[in-house]
DSSP file (Angstrom, degrees, kcal/mol; ACC not computed):
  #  RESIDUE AA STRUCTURE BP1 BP2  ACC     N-H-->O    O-->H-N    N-H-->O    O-->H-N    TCO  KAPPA ALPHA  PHI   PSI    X-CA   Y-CA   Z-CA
    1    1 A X     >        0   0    0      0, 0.0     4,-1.8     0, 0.0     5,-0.1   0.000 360.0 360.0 360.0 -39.3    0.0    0.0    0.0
    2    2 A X  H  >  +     0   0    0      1,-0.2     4,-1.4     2,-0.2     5,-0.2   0.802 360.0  54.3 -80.0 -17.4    2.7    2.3    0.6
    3    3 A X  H  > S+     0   0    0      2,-0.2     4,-3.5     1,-0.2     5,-0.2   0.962 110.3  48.0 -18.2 -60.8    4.1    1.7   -2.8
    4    4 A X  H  > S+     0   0    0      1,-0.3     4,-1.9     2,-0.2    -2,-0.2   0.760 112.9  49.8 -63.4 -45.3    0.8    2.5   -4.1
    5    5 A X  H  X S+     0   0    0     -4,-1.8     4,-1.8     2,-0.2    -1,-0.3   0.901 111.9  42.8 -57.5 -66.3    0.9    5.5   -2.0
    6    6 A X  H  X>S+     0   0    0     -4,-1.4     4,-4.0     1,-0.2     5,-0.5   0.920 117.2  54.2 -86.3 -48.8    4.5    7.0   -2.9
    7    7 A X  H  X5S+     0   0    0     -4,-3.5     4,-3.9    -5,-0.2     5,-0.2   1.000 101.0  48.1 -41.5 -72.9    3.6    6.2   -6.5
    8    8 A X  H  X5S+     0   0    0     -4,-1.9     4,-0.8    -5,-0.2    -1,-0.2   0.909 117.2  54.5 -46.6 -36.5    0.4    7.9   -7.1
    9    9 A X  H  X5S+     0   0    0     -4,-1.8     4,-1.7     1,-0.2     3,-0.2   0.840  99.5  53.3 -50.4 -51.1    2.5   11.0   -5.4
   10   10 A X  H  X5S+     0   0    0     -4,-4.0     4,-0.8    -3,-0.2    -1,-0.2   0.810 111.6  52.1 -70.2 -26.2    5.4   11.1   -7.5
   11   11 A X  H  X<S+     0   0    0     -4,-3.9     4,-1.9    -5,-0.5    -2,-0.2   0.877 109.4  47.6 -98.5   0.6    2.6   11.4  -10.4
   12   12 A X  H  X S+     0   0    0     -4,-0.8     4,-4.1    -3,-0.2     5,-0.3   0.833 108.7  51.2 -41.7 -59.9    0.9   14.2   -8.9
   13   13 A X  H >X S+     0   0    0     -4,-1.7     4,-2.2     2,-0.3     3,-1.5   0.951 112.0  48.7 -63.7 -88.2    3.9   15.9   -8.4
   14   14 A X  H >< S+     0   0    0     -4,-0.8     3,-2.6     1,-0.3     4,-0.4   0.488 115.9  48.1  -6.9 -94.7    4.8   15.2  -12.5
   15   15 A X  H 3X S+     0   0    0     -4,-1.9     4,-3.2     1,-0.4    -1,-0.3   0.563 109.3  46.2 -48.3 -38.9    1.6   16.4  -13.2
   16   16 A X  H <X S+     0   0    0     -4,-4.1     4,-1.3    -3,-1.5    -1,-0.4   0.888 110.9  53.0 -67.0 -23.6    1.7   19.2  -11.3
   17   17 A X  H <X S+     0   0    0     -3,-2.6     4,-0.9    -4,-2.2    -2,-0.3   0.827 109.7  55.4 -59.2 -54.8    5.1   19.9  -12.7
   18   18 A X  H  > S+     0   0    0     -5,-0.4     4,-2.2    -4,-0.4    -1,-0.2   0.927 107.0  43.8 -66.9 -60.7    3.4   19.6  -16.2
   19   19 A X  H  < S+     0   0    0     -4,-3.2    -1,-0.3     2,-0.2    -2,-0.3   0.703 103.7  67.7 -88.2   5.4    0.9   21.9  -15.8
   20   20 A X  H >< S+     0   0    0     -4,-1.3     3,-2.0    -5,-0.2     2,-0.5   0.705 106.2  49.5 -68.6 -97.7    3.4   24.8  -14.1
   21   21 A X  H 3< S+     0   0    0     -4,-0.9     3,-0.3     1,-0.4    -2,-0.2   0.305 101.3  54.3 -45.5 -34.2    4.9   24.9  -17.1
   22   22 A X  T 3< S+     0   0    0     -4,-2.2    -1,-0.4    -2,-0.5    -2,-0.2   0.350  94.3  75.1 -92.9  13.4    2.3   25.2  -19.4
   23   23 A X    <   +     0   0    0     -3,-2.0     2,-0.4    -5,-0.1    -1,-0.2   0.562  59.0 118.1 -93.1   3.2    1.2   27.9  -17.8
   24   24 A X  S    S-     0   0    0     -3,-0.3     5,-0.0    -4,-0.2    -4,-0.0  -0.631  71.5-109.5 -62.7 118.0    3.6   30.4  -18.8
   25   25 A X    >>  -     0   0    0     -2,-0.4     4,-2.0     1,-0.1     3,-0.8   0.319  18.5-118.1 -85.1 145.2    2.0   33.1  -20.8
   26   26 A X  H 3> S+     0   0    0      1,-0.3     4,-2.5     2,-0.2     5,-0.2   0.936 121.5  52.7 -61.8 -36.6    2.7   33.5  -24.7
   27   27 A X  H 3> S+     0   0    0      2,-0.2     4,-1.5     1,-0.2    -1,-0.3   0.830 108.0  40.4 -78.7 -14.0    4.1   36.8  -23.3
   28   28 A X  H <> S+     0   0    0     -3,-0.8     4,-4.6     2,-0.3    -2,-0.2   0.904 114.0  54.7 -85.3 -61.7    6.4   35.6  -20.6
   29   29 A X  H  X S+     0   0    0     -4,-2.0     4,-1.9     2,-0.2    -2,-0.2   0.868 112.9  48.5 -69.9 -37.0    7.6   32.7  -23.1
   30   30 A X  H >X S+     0   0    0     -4,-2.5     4,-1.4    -5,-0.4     3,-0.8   0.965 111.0  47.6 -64.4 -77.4    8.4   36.0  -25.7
   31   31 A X  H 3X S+     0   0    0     -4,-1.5     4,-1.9     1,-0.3    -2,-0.2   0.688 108.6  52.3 -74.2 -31.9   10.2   38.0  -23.3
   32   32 A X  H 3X S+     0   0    0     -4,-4.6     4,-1.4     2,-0.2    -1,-0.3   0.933 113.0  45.4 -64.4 -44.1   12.4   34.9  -22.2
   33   33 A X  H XX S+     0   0    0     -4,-1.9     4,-2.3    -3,-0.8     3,-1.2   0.996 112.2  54.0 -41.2 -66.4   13.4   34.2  -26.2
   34   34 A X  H 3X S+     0   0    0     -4,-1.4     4,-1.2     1,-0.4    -2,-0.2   0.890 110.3  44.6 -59.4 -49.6   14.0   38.0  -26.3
   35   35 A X  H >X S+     0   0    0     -4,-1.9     3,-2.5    -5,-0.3     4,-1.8   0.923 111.5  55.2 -51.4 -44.6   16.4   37.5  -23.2
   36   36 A X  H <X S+     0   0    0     -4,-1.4     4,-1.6    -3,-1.2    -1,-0.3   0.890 108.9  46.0 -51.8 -43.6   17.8   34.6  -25.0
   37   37 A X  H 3X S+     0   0    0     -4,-2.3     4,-0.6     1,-0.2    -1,-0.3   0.553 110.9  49.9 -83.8  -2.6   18.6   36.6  -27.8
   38   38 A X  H <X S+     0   0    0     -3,-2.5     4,-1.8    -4,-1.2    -1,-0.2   0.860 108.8  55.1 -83.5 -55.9   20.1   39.5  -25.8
   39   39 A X  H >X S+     0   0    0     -4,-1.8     3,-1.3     1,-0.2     4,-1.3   0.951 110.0  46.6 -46.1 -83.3   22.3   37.0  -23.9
   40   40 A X  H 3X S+     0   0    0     -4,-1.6     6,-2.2     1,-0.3     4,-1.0   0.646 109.2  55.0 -53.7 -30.1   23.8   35.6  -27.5
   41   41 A X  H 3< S+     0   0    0     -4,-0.6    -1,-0.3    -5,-0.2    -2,-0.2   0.910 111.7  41.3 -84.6 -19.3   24.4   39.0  -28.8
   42   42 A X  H << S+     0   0    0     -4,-1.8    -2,-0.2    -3,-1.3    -1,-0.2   0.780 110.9  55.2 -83.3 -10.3   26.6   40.0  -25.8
   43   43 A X  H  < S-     0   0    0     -4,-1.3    -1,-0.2    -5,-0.2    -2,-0.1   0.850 112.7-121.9 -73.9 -44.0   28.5   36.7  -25.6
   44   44 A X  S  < S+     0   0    0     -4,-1.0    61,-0.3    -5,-0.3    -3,-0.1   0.352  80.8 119.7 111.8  -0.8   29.2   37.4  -29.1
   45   45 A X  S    S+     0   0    0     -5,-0.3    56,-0.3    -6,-0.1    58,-0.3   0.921  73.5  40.4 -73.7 -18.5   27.4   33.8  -30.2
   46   46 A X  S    S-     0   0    0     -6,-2.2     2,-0.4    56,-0.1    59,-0.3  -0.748  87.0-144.0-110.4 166.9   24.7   35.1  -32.4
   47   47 A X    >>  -     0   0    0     -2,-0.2     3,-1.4    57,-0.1     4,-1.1  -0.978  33.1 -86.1-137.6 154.9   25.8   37.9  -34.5
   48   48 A X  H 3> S+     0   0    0     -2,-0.4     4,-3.4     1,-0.3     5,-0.4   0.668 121.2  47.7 -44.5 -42.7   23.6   40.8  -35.4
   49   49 A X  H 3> S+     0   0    0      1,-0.2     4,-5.8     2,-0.2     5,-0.3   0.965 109.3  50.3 -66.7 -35.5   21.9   39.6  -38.2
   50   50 A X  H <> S+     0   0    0     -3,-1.4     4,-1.5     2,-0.2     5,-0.2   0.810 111.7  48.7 -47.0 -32.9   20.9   36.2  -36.9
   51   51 A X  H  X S+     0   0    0     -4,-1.1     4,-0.7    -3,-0.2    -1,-0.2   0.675 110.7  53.7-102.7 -17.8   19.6   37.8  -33.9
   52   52 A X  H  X S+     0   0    0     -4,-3.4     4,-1.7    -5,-0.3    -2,-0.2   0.899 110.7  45.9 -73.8 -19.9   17.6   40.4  -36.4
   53   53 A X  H  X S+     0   0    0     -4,-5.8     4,-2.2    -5,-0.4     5,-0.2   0.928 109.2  55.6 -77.4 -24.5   16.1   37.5  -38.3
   54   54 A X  H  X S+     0   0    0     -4,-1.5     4,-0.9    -5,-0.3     5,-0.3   0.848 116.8  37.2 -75.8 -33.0   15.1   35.8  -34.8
   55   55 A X  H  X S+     0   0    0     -4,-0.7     4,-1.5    -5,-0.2    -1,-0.2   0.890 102.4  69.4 -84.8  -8.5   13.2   39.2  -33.8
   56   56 A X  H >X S+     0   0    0     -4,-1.7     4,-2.5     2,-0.2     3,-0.8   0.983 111.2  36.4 -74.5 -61.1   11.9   39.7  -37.3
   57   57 A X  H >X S+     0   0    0     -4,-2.2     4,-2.6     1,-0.3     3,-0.7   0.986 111.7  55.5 -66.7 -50.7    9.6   36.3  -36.4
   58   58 A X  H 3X S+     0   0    0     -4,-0.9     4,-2.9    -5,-0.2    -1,-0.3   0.855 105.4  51.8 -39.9 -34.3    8.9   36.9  -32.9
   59   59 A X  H <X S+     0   0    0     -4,-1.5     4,-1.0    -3,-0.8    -1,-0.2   0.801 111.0  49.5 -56.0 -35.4    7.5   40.2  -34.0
   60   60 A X  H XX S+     0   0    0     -4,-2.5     4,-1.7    -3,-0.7     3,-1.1   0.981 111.5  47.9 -72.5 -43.8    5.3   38.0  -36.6
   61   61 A X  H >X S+     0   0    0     -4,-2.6     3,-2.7     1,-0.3     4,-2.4   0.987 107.9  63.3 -47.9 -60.7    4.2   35.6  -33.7
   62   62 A X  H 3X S+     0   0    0     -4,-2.9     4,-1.1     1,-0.3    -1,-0.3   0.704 110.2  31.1 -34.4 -36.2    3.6   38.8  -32.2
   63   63 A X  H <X S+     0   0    0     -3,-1.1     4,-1.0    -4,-1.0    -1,-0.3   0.648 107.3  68.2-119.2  11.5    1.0   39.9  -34.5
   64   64 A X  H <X S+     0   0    0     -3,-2.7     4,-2.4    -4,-1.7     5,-0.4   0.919 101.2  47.3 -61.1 -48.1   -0.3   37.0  -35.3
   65   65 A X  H  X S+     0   0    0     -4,-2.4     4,-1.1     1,-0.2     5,-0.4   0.821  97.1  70.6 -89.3  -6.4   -1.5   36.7  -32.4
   66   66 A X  H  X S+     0   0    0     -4,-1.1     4,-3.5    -5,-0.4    -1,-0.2   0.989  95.0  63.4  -8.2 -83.5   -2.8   40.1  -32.4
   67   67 A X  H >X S+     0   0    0     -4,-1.0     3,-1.4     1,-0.3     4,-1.1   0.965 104.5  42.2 -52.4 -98.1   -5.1   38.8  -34.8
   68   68 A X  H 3< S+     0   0    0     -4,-2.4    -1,-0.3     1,-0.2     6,-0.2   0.801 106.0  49.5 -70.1   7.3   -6.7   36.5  -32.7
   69   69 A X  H 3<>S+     0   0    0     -4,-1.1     5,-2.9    -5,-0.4     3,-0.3   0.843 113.4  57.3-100.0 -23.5   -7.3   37.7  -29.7
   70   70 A X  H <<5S+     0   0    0     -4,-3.5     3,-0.5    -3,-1.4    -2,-0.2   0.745 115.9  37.9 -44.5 -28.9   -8.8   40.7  -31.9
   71   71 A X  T  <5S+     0   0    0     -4,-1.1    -1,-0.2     1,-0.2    -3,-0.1   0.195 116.8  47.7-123.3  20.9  -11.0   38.4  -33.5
   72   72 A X  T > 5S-     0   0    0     -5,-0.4     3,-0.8    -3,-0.3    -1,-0.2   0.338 120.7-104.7-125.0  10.2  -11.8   36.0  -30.4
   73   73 A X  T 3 5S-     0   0    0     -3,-0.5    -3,-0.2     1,-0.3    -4,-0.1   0.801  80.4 -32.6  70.8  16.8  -12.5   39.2  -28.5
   74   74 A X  T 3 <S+     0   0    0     -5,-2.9    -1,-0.3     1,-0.4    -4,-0.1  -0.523 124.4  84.4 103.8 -43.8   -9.3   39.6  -26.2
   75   75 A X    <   -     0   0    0     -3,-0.8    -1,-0.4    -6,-0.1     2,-0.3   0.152  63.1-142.4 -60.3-179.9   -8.9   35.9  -25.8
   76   76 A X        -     0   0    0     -3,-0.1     2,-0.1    -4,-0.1    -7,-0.1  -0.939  17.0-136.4-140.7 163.8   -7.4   33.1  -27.4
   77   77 A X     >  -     0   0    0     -2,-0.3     4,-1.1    -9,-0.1    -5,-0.0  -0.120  37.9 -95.9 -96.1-179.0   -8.8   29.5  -27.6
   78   78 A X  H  > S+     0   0    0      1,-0.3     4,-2.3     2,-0.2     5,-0.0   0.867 128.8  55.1 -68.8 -34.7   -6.7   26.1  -27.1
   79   79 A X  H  > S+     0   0    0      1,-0.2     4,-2.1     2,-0.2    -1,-0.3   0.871 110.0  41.7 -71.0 -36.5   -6.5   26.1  -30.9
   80   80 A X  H  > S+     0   0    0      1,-0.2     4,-2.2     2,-0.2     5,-0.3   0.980 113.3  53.1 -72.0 -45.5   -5.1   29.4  -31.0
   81   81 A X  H >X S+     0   0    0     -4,-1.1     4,-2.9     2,-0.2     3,-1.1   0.853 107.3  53.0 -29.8 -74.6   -2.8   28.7  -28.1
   82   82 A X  H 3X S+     0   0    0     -4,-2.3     4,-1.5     2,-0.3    -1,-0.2   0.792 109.8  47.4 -13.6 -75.8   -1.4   25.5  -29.9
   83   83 A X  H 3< S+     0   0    0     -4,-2.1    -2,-0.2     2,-0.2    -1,-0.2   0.522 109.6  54.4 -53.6 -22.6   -0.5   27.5  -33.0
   84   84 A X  H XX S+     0   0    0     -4,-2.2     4,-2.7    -3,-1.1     3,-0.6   0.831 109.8  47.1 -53.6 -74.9    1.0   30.0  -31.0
   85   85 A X  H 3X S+     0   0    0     -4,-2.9     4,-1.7    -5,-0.3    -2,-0.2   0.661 105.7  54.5 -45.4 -30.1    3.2   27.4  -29.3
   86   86 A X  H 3< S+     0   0    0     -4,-1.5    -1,-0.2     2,-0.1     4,-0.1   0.781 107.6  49.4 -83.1 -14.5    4.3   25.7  -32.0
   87   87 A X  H X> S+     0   0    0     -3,-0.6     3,-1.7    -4,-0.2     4,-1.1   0.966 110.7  51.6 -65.0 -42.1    5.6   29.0  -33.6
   88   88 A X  H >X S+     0   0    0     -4,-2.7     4,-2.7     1,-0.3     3,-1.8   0.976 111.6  52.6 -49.1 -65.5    7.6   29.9  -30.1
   89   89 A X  H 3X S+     0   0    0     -4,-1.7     4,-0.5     1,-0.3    -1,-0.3   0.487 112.1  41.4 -47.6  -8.8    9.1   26.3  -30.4
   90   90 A X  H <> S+     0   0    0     -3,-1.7     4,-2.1     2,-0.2    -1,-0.3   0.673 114.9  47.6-103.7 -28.0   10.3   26.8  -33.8
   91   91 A X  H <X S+     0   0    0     -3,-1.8     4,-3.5    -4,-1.1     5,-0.6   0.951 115.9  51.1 -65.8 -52.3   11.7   30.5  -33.2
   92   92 A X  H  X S+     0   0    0     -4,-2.7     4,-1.9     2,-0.2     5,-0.2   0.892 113.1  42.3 -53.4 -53.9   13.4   28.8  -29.8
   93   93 A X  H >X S+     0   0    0     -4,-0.5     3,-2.1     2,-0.2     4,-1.4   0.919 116.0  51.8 -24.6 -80.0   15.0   25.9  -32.0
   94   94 A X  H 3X S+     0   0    0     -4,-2.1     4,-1.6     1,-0.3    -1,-0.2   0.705 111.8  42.1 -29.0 -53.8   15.8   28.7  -34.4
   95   95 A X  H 3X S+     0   0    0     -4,-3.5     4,-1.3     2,-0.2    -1,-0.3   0.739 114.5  54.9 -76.8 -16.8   17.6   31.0  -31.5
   96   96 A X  H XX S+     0   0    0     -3,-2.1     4,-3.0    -4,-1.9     3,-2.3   0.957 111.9  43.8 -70.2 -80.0   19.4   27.5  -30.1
   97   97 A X  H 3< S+     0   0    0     -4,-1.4    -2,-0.2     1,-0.2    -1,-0.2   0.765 108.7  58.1 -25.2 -43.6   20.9   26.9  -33.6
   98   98 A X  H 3< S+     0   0    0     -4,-1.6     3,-0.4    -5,-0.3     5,-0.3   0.910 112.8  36.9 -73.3 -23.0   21.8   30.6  -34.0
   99   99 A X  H X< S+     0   0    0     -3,-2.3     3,-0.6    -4,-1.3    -2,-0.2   0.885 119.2  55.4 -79.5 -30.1   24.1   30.7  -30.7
  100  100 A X  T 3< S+     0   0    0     -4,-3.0    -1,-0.2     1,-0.2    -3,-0.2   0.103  80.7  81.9 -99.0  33.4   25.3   27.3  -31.4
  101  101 A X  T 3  S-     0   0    0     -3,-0.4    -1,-0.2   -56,-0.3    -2,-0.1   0.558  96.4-113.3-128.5  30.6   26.6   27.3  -34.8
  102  102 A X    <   +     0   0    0     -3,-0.6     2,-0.2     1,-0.3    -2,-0.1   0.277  68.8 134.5  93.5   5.9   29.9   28.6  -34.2
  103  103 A X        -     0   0    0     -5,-0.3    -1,-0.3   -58,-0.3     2,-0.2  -0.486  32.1-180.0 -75.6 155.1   29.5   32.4  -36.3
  104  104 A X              0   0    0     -2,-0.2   -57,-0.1    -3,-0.1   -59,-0.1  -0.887 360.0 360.0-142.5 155.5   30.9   34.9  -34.2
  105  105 A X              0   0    0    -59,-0.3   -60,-0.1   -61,-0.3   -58,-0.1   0.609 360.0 360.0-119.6 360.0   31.2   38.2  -34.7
C-alpha cells in the first residue's frame, strides 16, 4: 500500500510539474526568447543579423497573435494557443541553432 501511496505522489507531483509549465503566458515565453537573444548577442554567439532575423519572427508571432485575440475578443482558444506554441518552439530551436553554430562576430 505504501508503494501505491509513494507512486500515485510522485505522479501528482509530475503532473503538477506539467501543468506549471504550461502555464507560462505566450508573453512571458516572448520575453524569455527576447532574453535569450540579448544573452547571445553580448556573448558574441549570435551575430547581429541572426539575432535580427530571430526578432523579425517573434515580431510575426507577435502579431499574429494580435489577430486573434482581436478576433476572439481579447482571448485566445486552445487552438489558438497551440498554433502559438508551435511557432515559439520553432523561433526557440531557431535561436538555439543561432548561438550554437559557431559564427561569431
Amino acid at each position: 500500500m505504501k508503494t501505491f501511496h509513494r507512486m500515485l505522489a510522485a505522479a501528482l507531483g509530475i503532473g503538477m510539474l506539467a501543468g506549471a509549465a504550461q502555464a507560462q503566458t505566450v508573453d512571458q515565453r516572448h520575453a524569455d526568447q527576447q532574453h535569450r537573444v540579448d544573452q547571445g548577442l553580448r556573448s558574441g554567439s549570435m551575430t547581429p543579423g541572426e539575432a535580427h532575423r530571430v526578432e523579425h519572427q517573434q515580431h510575426s508571432i507577435d502579431r499574429q497573435e494580435n489577430r486573434m485575440r482581436d478576433r476572439n475578443g481579447g482571448r485566445l482558444n486552445g487552438y489558438d494557443r497551440a498554433v502559438l506554441q508551435h511557432r515559439e518552439n520553432r523561433a526557440s530551436r531557431h535561436i538555439y541553432h543561432a548561438k550554437h553554430n559557431g559564427r561569431r562576430w
